[in-house]
N, C-alpha and C positions, 0 to 999 in steps of 0.2 A: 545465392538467392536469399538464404536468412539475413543475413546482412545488407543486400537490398533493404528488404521487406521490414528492419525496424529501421534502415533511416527515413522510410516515408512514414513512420508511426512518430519517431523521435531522432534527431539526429544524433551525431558523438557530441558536440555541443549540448544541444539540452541535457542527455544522458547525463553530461558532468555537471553540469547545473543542476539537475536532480538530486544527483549523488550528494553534492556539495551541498544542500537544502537539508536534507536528510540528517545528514550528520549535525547540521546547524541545530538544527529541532532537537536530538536526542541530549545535546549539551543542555540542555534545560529541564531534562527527565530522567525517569530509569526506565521509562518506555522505552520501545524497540519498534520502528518503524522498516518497510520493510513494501517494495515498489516490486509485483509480477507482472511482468509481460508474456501472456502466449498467444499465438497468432489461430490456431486452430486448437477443437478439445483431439485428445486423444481417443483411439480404437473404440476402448467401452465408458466410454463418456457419452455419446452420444444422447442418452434418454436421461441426463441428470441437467442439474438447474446450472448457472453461472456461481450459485451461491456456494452447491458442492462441488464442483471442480475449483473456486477456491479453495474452499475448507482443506479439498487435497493438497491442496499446493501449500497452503499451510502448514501441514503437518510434514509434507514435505522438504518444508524450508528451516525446521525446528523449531520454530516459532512460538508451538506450546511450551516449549522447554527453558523460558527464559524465568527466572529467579523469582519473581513477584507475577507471572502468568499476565503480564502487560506488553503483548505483540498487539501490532495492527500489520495489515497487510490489506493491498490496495490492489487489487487486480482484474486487466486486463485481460481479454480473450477479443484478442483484436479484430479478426475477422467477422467473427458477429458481433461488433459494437456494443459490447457489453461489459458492464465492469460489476465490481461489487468491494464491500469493505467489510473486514474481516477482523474482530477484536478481540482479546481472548480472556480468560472465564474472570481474572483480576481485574479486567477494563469494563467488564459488564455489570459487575457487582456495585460501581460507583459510574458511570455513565447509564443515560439513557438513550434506548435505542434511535428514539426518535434526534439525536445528534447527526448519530448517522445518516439518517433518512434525508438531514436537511443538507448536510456536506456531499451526497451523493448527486441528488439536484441540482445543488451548484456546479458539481462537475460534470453535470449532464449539461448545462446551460456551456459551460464553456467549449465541450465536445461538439456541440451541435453549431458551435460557430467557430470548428475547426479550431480552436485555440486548446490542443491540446496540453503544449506544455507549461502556458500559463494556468491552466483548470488545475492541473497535479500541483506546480509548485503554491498557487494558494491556498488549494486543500492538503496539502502538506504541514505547510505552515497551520492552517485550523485544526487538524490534529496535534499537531504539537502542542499549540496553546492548551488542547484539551487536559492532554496528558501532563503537559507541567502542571496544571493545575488540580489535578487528582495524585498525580504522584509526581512529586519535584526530583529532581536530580538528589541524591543522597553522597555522602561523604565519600562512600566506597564503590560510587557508582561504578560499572566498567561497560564498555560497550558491546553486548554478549551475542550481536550478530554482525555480519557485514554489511552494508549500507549499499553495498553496488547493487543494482539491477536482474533482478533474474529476469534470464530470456531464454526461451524456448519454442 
């Protein structure tokens, strides 16, 4: 059934076209990008926002834990059509929130006319631009997360 239930979100196709986006972008940073998919919250989840059952998933995913504190995380909570974007305390210090605000938009505009996978790989690629541009790829860069898809 889960595997149903993400190819009508995303196929194995897109997925790898994601995938393959992702790592494209991070070639041009020391960001870490970084795509959650889950379809329902969890037991005691229930009474919290989209924003912290990301934040969990973040922390979940060690996302904090990367060398210059430069994760994004994009996440889905697919069943209630909601997403949220998630940067950490190195991308906040030289980004402004209202970035966010306007890439989230756009991805709502794509959502809402079912172009799911096209909305993620543009606002993919807009985060990346962000982050090469605050923090470029460095000499000794290494890619300090996996770039595949969490799903849950």
């Amino acid at each position: 059934m889960f595997k149903n239930k993400m190819d009508s979100f995303l196929t194995k196709d897109e997925q790898e076209e994601i995938v393959r986006c992702i790592h494209e972008q991070e070639l041009r940073t020391s960001g870490e990008i970084r795509l959650a998919v889950r379809f329902r919250r969890g037991l005691f989840e229930k009474n919290k926002s989209v924003h912290q059952v990301g934040l969990k998933e973040f922390y979940r995913l060690g996302m904090n834990k990367t060398k210059d504190k430069t994760g994004v995380l994009l996440f889905f909570l697919v069943d209630e059509r909601e997403f949220c974007i998630i940067a950490d305390e190195g991308i906040d210090k030289k980004v402004e929130p209202k970035t966010w605000e306007i890439i989230a938009g756009e991805l709502q505009e794509h959502l809402h006319k079912k172009q799911v996978k096209d909305g993620i790989l543009k606002e993919l690629r807009n985060i990346g631009d962000i982050l090469a541009k605050h923090f470029p790829r460095k000499s000794d860069d290494r890619d300090e997360l996996t770039n595949e898809i969490s799903m849950r």
